[in-house]
N, C-alpha and C positions, 0 to 999 in steps of 0.2 A: 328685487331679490338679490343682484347682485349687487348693490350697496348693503343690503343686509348682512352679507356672508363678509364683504369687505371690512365693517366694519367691528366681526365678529373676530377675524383677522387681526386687525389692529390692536383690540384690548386683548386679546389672547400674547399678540408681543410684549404691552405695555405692558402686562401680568409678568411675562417670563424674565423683561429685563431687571422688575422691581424683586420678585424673587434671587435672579442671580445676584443684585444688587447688595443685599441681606446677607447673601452667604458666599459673599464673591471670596474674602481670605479663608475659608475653609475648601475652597472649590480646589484654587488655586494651590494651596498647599499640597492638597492629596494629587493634584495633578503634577505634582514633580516627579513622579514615577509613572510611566507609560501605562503599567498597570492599574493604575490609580484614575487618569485621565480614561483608559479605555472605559471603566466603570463609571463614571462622570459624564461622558458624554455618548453614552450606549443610547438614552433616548433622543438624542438628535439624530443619530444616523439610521437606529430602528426603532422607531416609535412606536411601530407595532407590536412587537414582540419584548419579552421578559428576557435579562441577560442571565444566563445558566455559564455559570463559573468554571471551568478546568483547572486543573493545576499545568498542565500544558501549553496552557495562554500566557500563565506568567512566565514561563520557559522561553518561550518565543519572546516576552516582552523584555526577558532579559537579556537576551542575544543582541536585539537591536538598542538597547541603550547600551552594549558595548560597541553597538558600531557608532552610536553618537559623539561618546566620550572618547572615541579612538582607538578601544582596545582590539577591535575587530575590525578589516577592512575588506574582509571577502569573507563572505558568510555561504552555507550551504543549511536550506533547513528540508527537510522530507520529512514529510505529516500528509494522514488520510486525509481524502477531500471529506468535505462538510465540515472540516473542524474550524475554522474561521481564516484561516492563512492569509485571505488575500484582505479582508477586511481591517487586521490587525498591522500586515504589511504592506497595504498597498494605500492605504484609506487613515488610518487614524495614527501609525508613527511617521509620516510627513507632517500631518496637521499637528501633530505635539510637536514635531522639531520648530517647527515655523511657530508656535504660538510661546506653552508653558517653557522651554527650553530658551526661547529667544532668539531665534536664529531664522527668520526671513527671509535672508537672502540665499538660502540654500536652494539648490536646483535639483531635480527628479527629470528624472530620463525613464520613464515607465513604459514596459511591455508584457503584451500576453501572445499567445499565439492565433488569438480572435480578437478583430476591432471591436465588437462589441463587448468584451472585458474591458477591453481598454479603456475605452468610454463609461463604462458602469461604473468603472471604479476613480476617474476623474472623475464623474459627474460628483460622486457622492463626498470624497473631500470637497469639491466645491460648495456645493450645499453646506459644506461643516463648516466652513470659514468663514459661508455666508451667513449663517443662523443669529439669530439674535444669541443665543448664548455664548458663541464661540465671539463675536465680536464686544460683547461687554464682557470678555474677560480680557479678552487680549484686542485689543481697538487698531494696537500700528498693526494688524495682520489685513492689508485693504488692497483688494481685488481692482487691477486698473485693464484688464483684459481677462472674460471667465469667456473661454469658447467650452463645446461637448468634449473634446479629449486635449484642451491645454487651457493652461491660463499663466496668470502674472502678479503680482505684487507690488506695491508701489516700495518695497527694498530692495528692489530685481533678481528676486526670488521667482519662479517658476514651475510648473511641472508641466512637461510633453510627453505624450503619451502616444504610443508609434505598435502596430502589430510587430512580432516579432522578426517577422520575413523583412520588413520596413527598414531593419534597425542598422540602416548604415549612413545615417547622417545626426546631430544633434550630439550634445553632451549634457554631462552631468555630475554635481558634485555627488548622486546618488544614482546607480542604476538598479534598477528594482524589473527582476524579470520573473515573472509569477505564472507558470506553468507554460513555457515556451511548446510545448507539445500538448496537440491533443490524445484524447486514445485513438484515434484512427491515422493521423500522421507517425503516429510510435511504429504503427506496426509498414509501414511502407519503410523501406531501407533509404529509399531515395527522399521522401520527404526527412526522416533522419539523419541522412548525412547530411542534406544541407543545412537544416537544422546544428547541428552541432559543428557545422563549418562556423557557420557565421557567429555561431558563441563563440569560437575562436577565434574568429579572425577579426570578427569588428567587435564583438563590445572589448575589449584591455582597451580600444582607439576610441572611445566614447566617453571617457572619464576627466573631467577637467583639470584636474591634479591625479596625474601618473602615482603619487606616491601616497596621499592623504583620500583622495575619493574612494568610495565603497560600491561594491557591488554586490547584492543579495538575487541569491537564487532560493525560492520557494516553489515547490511543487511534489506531486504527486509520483512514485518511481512508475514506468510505463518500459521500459523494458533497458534492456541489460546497457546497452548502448545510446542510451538517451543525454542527456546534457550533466545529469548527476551522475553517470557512467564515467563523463568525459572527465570530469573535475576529480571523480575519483582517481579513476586510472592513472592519469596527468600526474597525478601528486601536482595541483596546484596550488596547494598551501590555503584552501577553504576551511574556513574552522565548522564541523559537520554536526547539525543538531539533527537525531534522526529518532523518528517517534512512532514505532509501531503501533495499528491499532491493540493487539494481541501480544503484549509483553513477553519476549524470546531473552533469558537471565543470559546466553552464552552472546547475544547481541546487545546487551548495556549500553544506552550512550553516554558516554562524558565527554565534558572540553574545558576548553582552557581556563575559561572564568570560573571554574568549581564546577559545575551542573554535572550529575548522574542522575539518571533516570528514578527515580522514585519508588516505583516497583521493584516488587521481591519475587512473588510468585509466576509461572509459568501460567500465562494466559489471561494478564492483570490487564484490565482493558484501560486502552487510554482515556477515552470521557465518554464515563458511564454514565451520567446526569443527562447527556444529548444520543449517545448510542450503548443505549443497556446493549445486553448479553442476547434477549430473544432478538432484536433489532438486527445486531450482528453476525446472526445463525443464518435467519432471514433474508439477511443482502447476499450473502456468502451463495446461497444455492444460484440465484442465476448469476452470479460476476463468472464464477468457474475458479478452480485453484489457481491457474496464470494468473488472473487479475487480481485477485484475493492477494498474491505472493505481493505483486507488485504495488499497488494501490492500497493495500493496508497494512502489509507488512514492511515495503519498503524495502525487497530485495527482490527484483525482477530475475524470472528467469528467461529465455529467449522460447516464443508460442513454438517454434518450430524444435526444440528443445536440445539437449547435449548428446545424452546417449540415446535418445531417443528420436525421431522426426516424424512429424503428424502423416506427412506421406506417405510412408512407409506402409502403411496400417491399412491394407485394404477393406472393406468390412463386403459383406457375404450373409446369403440367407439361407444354407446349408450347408452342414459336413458330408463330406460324401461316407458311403456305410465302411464297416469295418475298420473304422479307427480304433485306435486306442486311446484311452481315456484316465486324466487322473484330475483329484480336485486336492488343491492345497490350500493350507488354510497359514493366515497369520494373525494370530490373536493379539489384542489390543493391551500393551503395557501398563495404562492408566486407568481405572474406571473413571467416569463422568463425575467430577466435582465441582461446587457453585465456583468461577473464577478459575477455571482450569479448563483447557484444550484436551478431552483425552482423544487418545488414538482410536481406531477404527480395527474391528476384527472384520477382516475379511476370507471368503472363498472363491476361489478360482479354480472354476473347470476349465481343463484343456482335453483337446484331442489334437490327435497325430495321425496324418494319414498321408502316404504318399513324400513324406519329406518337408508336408503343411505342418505348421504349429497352427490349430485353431480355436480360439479364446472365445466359451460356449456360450460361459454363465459367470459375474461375478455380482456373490452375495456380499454386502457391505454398509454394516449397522455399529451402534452403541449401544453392544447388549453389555448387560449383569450378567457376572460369573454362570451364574443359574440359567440366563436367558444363552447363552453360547452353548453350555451342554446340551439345550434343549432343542436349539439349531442345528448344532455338529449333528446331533443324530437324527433328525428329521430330514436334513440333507444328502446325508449320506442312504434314505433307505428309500428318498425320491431320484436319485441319482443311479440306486443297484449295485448288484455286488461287481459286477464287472467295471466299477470305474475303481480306479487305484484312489485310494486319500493319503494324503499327506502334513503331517503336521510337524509343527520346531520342539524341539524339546530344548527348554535354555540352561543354561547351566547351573549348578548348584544343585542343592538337594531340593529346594521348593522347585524347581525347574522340572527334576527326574520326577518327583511327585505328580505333578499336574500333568506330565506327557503319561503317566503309567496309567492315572485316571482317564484318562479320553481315550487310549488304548483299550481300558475296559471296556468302557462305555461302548464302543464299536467292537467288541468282540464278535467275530464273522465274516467282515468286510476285511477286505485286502487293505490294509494301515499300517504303516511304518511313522515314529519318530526318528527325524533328524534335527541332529544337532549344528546348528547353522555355525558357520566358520568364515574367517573374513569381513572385510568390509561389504558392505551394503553395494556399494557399489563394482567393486571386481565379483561377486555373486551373482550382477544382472549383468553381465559382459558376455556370457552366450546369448541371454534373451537380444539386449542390442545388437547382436554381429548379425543373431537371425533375421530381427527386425529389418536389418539393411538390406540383408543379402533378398528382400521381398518373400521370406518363410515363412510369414503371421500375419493371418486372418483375423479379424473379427466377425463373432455373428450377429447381426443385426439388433441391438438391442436398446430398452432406456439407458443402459447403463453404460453407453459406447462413448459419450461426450466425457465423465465425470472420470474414466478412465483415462483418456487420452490425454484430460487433464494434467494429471497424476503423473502420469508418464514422461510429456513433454517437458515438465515442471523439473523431472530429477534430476540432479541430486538438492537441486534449491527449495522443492516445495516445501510447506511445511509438514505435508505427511507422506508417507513413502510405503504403504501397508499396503497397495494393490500393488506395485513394483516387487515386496517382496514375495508377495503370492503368486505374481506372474514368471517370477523368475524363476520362483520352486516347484513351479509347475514345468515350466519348460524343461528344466534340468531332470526331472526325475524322468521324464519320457525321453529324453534326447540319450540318458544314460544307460536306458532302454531299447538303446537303439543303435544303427552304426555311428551316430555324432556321440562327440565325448565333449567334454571341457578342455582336452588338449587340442584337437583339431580343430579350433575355431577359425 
């Protein structure tokens, strides 16, 4: 049996070499662009699977054939996981530089922040250079030491491959550091400062040429102070290709080689052919908004957050009686369109009792115009007249319209329109003082996680609709009360 399957082997090579044989100068040609070779030799490295195209891959593929030709020599890329990053840059632009490019004798200084990345992603250029196709096209590319996370070239070309904690010995004319942090080393302060110690302090000392070696950072944002934090803040002179899942138009990427982002519309996804729209609705409910912020959008905010800190927030399984009670509402600026992010209309009950702010109930959906009115007041007649409602009235005349409509609508319940004033965030500056000073409760709810979210997240998250109803809540009862907006 296994002569059988051996020699099923055999002609199965002799086939592949006489194939690339035939169409070795068409091979060859489209592989003089990295994007060209990654589709060429997609079935050597996943022979399993069908390659499904981005426009993103070629983005990436063009960053790095500026760092080949020299134009780029510190690279910063951030893109969501699953999108191929490490495959593209850790796996198949080493094996193009060493092969279709010509250049052999180039060295790779590869890390992750798990040995076993490391290794997966050696192994699998090894396999590529060893494959019968990679070698009848390119023959001087010949392996004279393949161990699991290094190997060698008989032009003394190399790649080593070292966990990131490891990385303070070896060089390279390339160092390639592909997600130095995991999600759980992100959130320890102590694994991230050392973490970002040793990207500064040893890899610049890693580089075999001070002035021509390149260094590429790819990974996923993980929080505010992570290694793409460092590079930012540093102003280290990284040229930044940054690629949200969810197309944000005021965050555009460009760089130096020409490239801006492609996208027009607000909430243009980045590769919809591998993560349609239901897919990334889907992931989004358990990541929570911190991750979603950080890991698909690419701008972290810090879990324990700005104005906000998860601590603070005690949660509770009752208000004690005779509180006062109001529920405010922030209605959703966008309705739901195919390729568009809309906002969230939200309500928020509060009661006050004793000098407590406690956050009861909050309702938080994508209704239709019609579906809101039919909530507003079904809310309000489950809630009673004794809780105060609150709604924004926005400015302009369609603004005064649609607050005079919900005014009707609840004609009998205690309802006020305000018209909100201010930034967003000097408006939530009594809810955070309260917050700290240990004034706000929660009550015990599903909805206590997808909040604190939100919360933690601002002014970074991408939606801020429970902050503003938390805050309109607070304010109308505090103003209600001996606390004001000047005595914070």
């Amino acid at each position: 049996m296994a002569d059988i399957r051996a020699e099923r082997l055999r002609r199965k090579a002799e086939h592949d070499r006489l194939t690339v044989a035939k169409d070795a100068e068409r091979i060859r040609a489209r592989c003089q662009t990295l994007s060209g070779f990654v589709r060429e030799a997609w079935h050597v490295v996943e022979p399993n699977s069908t390659f499904v195209h981005g426009w993103h891959l070629d983005a990436i593929c063009d960053h790095l054939e500026a760092v080949t030709d020299g134009r780029i020599n510190r690279l910063l890329i951030n893109v969501p996981p699953g999108t191929m990053k490490s495959l593209l840059t850790s796996v198949l632009w080493p094996a193009w530089e060493w092969g279709p490019m010509g250049r052999p004798s180039l060295r790779y200084l590869t890390t992750s922040y798990a040995e076993k990345y490391v290794k997966r992603d050696s192994r699998r250029m090894r396999d590529l250079v060893q494959s019968e196709w990679y070698r009848a096209l390119w023959p001087e590319v010949e392996l004279v030491r393949a161990g699991e996370a290094s190997f060698a070239n008989t032009k003394t070309g190399f790649r080593e491959g070292v966990p990131f904690a490891s990385l303070t010995g070896g060089r390279g004319d390339r160092v390639i550091i592909d997600d130095p942090h995991s999600t759980e080393t992100a959130e320890s302060e102590a694994e991230r400062s050392n973490t970002s110690r040793i990207f500064r302090e040893s890899v610049p000392t890693r580089l075999n040429d001070p002035i021509r070696s390149a260094i590429i950072v790819i990974m996923q944002r993980l929080h505010e102070e992570d290694v793409s934090g460092q590079i930012i803040k540093l102003g280290l002179g990284y040229e930044h290709l940054m690629l949200p899942m969810e197309f944000e138009p005021e965050r555009a990427c460009s760089t130096s080689i020409g490239f801006r982002d492609p996208r027009s519309a607000d909430g243009d996804l980045l590769f919809p052919a591998r993560f349609p729209r239901e897919v990334v609705e889907r992931d989004k409910i358990p990541m929570g908004s911190y991750a979603v912020a950080g890991q698909f959008q690419q701008r972290p905010a810090p879990r324990s957050g700005g104005m906000f800190q998860r601590g603070d927030f005690e949660i509770v399984d009752a208000v004690p009686a005779g509180a006062q009670r109001c529920r405010a509402w922030d209605f959703a600026a966008t309705q739901q369109k195919p390729g568009k992010q809309p906002d969230w209309t939200v309500g928020l009950r509060m009661a006050w009792s004793g000098g407590i702010f406690y956050v009861e109930d909050v309702k938080r959906d994508r209704w239709s115009p019609a579906d809101v009115e039919k909530n507003l007041k079904a809310t309000a007649s489950q809630d009673g007249l004794e809780v105060r409602v609150r709604i924004p009235e926005d400015p302009g005349a369609a603004g005064k319209s649609d607050a005079a409509t919900k005014l009707k609508l609840l004609a009998g319940y205690n309802v006020k329109a305000i018209r909100p004033t201010g930034e967003k965030a000097v408006r939530a500056k009594p809810a955070s003082a309260q917050a700290e000073a240990g004034n706000v409760r929660l009550v015990r709810g599903k909805w206590n996680d997808a909040f604190l979210d939100e919360l933690c997240s601002f002014p970074n998250a991408q939606f801020d609709d429970q902050v503003d109803a938390f805050a309109d809540a607070l304010n109308e009862l505090a103003l209600g009360s001996t606390f004001t907006l000047d005595n914070i």
